[in-house]
C-alpha positions in Angstrom: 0.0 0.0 0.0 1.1 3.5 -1.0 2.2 5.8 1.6 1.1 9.1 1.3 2.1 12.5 2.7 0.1 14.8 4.3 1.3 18.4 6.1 1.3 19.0 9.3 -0.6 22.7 9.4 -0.1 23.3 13.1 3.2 22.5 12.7 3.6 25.1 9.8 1.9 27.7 12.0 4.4 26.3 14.7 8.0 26.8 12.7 6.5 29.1 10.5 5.4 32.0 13.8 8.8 30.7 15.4 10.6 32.1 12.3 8.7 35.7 12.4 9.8 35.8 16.0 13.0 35.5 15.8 14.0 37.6 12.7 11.8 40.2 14.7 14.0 40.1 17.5 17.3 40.0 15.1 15.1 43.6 13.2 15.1 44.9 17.0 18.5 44.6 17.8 19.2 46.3 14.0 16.5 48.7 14.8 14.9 48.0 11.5 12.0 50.0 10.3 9.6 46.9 10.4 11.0 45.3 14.0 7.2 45.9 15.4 5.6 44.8 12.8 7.3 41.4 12.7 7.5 40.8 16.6 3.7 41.3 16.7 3.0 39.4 13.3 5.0 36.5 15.2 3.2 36.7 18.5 -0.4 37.2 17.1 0.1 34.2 14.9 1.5 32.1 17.9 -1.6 33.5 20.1 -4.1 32.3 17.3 -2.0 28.4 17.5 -2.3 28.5 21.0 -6.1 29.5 21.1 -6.6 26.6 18.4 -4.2 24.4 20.1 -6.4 24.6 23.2 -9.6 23.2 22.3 -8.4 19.6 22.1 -9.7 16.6 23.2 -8.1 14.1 25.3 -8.7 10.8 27.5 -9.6 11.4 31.0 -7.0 9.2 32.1 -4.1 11.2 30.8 -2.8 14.0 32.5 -4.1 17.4 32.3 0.0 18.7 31.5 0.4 16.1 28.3 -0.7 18.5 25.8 0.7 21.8 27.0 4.5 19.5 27.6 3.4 18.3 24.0 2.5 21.7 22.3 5.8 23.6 23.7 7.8 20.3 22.7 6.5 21.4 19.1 7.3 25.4 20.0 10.4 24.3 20.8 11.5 21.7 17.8 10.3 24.4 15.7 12.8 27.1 16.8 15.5 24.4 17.1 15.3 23.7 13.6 16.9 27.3 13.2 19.4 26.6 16.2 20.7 23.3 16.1 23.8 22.6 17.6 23.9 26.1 19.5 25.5 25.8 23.1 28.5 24.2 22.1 31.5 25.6 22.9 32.7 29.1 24.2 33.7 32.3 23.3 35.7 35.3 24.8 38.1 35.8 27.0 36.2 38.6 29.0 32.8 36.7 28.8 31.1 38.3 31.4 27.2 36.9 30.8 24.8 35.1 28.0 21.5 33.6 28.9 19.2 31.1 27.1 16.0 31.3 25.5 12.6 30.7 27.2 9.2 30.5 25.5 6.4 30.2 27.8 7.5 28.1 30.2 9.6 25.5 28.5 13.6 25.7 28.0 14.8 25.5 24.9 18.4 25.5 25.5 18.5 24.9 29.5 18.7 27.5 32.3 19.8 31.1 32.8 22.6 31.1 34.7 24.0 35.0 35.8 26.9 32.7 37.5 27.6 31.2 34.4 27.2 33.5 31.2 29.3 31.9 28.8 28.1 31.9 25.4 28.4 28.6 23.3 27.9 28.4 19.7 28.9 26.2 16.8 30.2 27.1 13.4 26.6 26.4 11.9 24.8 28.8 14.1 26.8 31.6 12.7 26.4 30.4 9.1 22.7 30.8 9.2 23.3 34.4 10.9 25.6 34.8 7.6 23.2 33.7 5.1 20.8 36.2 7.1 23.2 39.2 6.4 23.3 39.8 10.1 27.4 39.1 10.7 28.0 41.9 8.2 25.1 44.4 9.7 26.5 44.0 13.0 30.1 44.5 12.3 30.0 48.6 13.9 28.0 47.1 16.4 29.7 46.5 20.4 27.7 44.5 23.0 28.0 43.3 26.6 25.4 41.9 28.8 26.3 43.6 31.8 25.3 47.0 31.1 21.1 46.0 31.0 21.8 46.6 34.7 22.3 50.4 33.5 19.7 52.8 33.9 17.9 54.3 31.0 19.5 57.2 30.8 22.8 56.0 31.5 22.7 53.6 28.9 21.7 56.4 26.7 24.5 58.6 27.5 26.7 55.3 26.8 25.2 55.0 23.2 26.0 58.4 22.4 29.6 58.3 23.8 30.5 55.0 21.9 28.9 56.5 18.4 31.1 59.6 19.1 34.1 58.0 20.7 34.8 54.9 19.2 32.4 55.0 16.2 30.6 52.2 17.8 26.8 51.5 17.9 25.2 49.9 21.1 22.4 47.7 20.8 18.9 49.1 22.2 18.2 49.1 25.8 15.1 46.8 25.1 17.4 44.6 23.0 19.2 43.8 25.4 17.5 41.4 27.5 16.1 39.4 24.1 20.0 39.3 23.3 21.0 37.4 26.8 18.2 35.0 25.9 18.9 34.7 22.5 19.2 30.5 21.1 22.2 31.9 19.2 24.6 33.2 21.6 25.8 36.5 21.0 29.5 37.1 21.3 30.7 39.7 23.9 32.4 42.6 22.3 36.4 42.9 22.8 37.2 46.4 24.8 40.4 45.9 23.3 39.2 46.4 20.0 37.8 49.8 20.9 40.0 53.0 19.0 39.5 56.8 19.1 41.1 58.5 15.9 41.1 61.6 17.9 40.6 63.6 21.1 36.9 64.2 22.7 35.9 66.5 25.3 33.4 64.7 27.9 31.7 66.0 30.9 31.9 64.8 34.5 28.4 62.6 33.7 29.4 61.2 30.6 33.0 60.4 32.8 31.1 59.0 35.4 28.7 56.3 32.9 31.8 55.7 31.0 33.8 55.2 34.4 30.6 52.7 35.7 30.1 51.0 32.4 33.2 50.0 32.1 33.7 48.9 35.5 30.5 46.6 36.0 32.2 45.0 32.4 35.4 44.1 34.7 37.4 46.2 32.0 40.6 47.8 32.4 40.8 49.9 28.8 40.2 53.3 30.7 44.1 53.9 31.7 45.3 50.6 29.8 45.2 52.0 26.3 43.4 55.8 26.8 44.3 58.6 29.1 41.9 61.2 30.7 43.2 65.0 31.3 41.8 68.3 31.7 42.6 71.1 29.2 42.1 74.4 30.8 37.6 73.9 31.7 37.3 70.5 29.4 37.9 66.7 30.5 40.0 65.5 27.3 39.7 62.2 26.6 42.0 60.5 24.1 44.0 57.4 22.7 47.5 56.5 25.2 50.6 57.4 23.6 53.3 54.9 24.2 55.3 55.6 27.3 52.5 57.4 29.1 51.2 57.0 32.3 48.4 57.7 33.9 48.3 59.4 37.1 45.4 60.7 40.1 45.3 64.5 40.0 43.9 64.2 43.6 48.0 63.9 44.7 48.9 66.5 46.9 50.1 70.1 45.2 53.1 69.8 45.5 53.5 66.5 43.8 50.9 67.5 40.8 53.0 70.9 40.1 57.0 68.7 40.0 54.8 66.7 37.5 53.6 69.5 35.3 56.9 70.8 35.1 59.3 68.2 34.6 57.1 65.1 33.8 54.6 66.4 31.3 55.6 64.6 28.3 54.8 60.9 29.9 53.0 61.5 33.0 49.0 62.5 32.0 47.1 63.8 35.1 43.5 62.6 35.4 40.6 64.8 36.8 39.9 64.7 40.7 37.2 62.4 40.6 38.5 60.2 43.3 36.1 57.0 41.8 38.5 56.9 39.5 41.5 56.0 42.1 41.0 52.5 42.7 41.9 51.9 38.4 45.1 54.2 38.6 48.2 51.9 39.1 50.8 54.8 39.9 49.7 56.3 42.8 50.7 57.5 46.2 54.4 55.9 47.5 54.3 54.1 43.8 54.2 57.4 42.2 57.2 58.9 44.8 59.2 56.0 44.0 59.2 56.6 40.2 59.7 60.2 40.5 62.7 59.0 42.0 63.8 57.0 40.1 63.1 59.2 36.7 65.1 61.9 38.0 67.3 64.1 36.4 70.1 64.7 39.4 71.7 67.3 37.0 68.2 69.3 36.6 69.2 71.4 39.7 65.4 72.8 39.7 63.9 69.7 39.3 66.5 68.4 42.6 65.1 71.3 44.2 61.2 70.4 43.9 61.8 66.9 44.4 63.9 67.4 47.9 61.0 69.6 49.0 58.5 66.8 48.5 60.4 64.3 50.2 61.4 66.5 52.8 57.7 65.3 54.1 58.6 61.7 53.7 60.5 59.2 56.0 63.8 59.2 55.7 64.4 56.1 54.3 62.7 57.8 51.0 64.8 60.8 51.5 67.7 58.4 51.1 66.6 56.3 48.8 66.9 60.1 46.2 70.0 61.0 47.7 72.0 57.3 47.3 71.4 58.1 43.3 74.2 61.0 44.1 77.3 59.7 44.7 78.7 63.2 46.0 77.0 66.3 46.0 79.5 68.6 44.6 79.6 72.7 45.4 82.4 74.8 44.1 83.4 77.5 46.2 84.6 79.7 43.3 81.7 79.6 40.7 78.7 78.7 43.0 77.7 75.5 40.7 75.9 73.1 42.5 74.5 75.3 45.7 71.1 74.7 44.6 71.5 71.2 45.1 73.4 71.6 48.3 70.7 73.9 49.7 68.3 71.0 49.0 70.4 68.1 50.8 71.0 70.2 53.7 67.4 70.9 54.5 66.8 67.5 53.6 69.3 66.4 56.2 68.0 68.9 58.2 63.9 67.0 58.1 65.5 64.2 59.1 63.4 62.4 62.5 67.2 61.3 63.4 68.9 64.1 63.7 72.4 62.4 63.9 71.7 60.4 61.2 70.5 63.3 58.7 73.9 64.9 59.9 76.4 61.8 59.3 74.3 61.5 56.0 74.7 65.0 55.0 78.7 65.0 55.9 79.3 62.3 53.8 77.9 63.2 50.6 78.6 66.8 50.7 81.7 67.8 48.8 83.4 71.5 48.5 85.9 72.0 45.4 88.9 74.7 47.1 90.1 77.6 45.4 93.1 75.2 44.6 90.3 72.7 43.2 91.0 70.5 45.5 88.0 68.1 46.8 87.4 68.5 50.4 84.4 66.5 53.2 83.9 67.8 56.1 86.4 64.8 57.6 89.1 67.1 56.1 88.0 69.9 58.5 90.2 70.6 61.8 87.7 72.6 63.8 90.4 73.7 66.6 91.0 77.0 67.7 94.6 76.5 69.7 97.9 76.9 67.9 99.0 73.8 70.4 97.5 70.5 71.8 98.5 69.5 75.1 99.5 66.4 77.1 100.0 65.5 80.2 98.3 66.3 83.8 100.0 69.8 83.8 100.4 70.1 80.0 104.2 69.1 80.0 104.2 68.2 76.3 102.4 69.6 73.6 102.8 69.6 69.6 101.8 72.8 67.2 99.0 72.2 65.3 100.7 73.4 62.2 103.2 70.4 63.1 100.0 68.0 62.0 98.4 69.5 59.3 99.6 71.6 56.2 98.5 75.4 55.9 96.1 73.9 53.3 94.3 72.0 55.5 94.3 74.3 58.1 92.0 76.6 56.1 89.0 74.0 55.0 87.0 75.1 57.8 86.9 78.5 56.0 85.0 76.6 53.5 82.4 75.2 54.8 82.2 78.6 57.6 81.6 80.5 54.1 78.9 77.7 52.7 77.1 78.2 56.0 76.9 82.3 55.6 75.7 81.9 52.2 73.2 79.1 53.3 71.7 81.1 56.0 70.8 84.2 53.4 67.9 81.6 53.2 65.0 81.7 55.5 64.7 78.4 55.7 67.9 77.8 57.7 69.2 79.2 61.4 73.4 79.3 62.5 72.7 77.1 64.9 71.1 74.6 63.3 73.8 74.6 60.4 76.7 74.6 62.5 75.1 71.3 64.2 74.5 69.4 60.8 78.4 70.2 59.9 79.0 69.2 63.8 81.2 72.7 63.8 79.2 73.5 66.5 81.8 72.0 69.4 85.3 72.3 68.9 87.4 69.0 67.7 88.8 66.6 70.7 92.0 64.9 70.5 90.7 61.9 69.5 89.0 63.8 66.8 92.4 65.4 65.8 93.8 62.1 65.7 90.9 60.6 63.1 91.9 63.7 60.8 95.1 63.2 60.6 95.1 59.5 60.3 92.6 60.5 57.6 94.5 62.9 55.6 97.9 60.7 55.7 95.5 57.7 54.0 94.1 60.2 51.6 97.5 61.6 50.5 99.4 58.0 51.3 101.9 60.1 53.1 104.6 59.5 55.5 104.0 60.4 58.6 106.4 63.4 60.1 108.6 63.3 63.4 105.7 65.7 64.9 102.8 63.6 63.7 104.4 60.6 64.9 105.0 62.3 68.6 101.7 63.2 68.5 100.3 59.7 67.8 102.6 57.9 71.0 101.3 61.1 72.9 97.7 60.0 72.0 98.4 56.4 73.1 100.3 57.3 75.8 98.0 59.7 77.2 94.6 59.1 75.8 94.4 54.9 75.6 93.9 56.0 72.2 
């Protein structure tokens, strides 16, 4: 006997109102002119099965559920004609949420999951968006499922910015949740991909959706690869230039006006909008640490407005700058280099040790002679007698000039005359100089001793009759 074939009409009306749908929903996201038209055409024909659909018969004995489970079983084989194979998979490496579809009740491709939002699709799902011109349509399009937790109007503010920034057109609002639910998962847009051929000025609301947007996305673009900065009453927001760095412009004044003048070029200052901290990398001790260690120690200025920053910091940071000079180095003759011995001092000077800002500061400072000869201050003899004494009633004694040359008799005229010219500053009092130099207390013999066992080392002389007296005198007398 023949077999003959007969069509199924519900089924038609099924697959066929399935179809409508979801193009309709593809004509939303597109904004085409006839999206309403085919969503409702879909619905109303789906309504008018369902009405039919209803008035069935059935044995008493089966239960009540059968043909509802049996009508969205058809629903459901009907759309997965157009989605086979969808959900397997995955796709982007920021994939941050994708849902599933639901008609009615019934699943068509399991549960919606916002701890899970992974999309998965197959090659074949994206060949029957291809033969439906979709790919190509969407190409200028960017879309992430996070932001249908913006607000209205924020979203709206986004689709402007990413049209004007980026050249990028957002999906509608209303789109949005159809897209999470979409059978065919939707890829999540790459932030990475995102470009600006040019500046844009913004305002602090557009900052703060973009800021917020961004951030709900788990992306790091904002100060990964564009900078913000304000240009005289506009926020400037623009592409990052290799080698520049974004930085808080809520640092204190100080440490935003060194940067404008000697770190412009590679250091971009952000607007005070302290929501925007927590995304800035170099910040706070990190940012002190670089200014340090981008210094120029020749730029006397920039030496200058550097010390005075750090005078405020502990001095370990103090000494972290100063250990990149290996001698600070004034001459006496021409004045090079007070600018930078002005800073050291009163940076020895806010040290919370005081004897250890004034051992540090006597053994980096240098003074070139009139003779251009290098002196420290351990080449200082800060005694005022012509002769030393020994003995309980002074019965031997050497002449100082005995010790030391005429030379090195007059370095303490050196560092008296850096003092004088140090305290034309305001910043500095006599007393506290002379204490820093430790010229405020005349040398002991033992101290006498340590100079001139210093100066024989330093000039790998031998030692004279008188300096050798005075040595056995200082053993003899002093357990020296």
């Amino acid at each position: 006997m023949a077999k003959t074939k007969k069509l199924d009409i519900f089924n038609l009306f099924y697959s066929g109102a399935a179809v409508v749908i979801l193009i309709g929903v593809i004509a939303k996201l597109l904004e085409w002119p006839a999206q309403d038209i085919l969503i409702t055409s879909g619905l109303a024909i789906e309504a008018v099965v369902f009405g039919v659909s209803s008035i069935r018969f059935i044995e008493s004995k089966k239960d009540n559920d059968v043909a509802t489970e049996a009508t969205l079983s058809k629903m459901a084989e009907g759309v997965g004609n157009l989605t086979s194979g969808v959900r397997v998979g995955g796709y982007g490496k920021n994939a941050s949420g994708i849902g599933n579809s639901y008609l009615g009740n019934h699943s068509i491709n399991g549960s919606f999951s916002n701890d899970n939002l992974t999309p998965n699709y197959t090659e074949s799902s994206w060949k029957l968006l291809e033969q439906m011109d979709v790919l190509t349509l969407t190409k200028d399009m960017f879309y992430h499922p996070s932001w249908v937790n913006l607000k209205s109007d924020e979203y709206a503010q986004l689709t402007q910015l990413f049209k004007s920034l980026f050249d990028k057109k957002l999906p509608s609002k209303d789109a949005l949740p159809f897209l999470i639910k979409f059978p065919v998962a939707f890829p999540i847009s790459d932030f990475n991909t995102l470009l600006m051929t040019s500046a844009h000025a913004i305002t602090l609301g557009e900052l703060e959706v973009l800021y917020k947007s961004f951030n709900i996305a788990g992306a790091e673009y904002l100060f990964e690869n564009a900078v913000l900065e304000e240009k005289s009453t506009e926020i400037m927001i623009r592409s990052r230039k290799d080698g520049e760095i974004q930085i808080f412009g809520g640092e204190s004044a100080e440490v935003i006006a060194h940067v404008r003048k000697f770190h412009s070029k590679n250091l971009i200052i952000s607007p005070t909008q302290y929501y925007l901290l927590d995304t800035i990398y170099l910040k706070e001790a990190d940012l002190i640490n670089y200014l340090i260690d981008q210094s120029d120690i020749t730029n006397e200025p920039e030496v200058a407005s550097l010390s005075d920053i750090l005078n405020k910091k502990s001095d370990e940071t103090k000494q972290l700058f100063w250990n990149r000079f290996d001698k600070v180095i004034y001459d006496a003759k021409t004045g090079d280099g007070y600018i930078t011995l002005k800073s050291i001092v009163a940076s020895a000077g806010h040290f919370e040790n005081s004897n250890n800002g004034s051992s540090f500061l006597i053994d980096k400072v240098e003074i070139i002679t009139d003779s251009n000869t290098k002196i420290t201050r351990n080449d200082v003899i800060n005694f005022n007698e012509e002769m030393v004494y020994f003995g309980i009633d002074n019965e031997y004694n050497v002449k100082l000039n005995e010790l030391f040359s005429s030379q090195e008799l007059e370095n303490r005229k050196y560092f008296e005359d850096a003092i004088d010219k140090l305290l034309a500053e305001e910043r500095f009092t006599k007393e506290g100089l002379l204490q820093l130099f430790k010229l405020n207390k005349e040398d002991t013999v033992e101290d006498l001793l340590k100079t001139l066992n210093h100066h024989l080392a330093k000039t790998n002389a031998t030692a004279s009759g008188a300096q050798l007296s005075f040595v056995l005198l200082c053993k003899v007398f002093n357990n020296s």
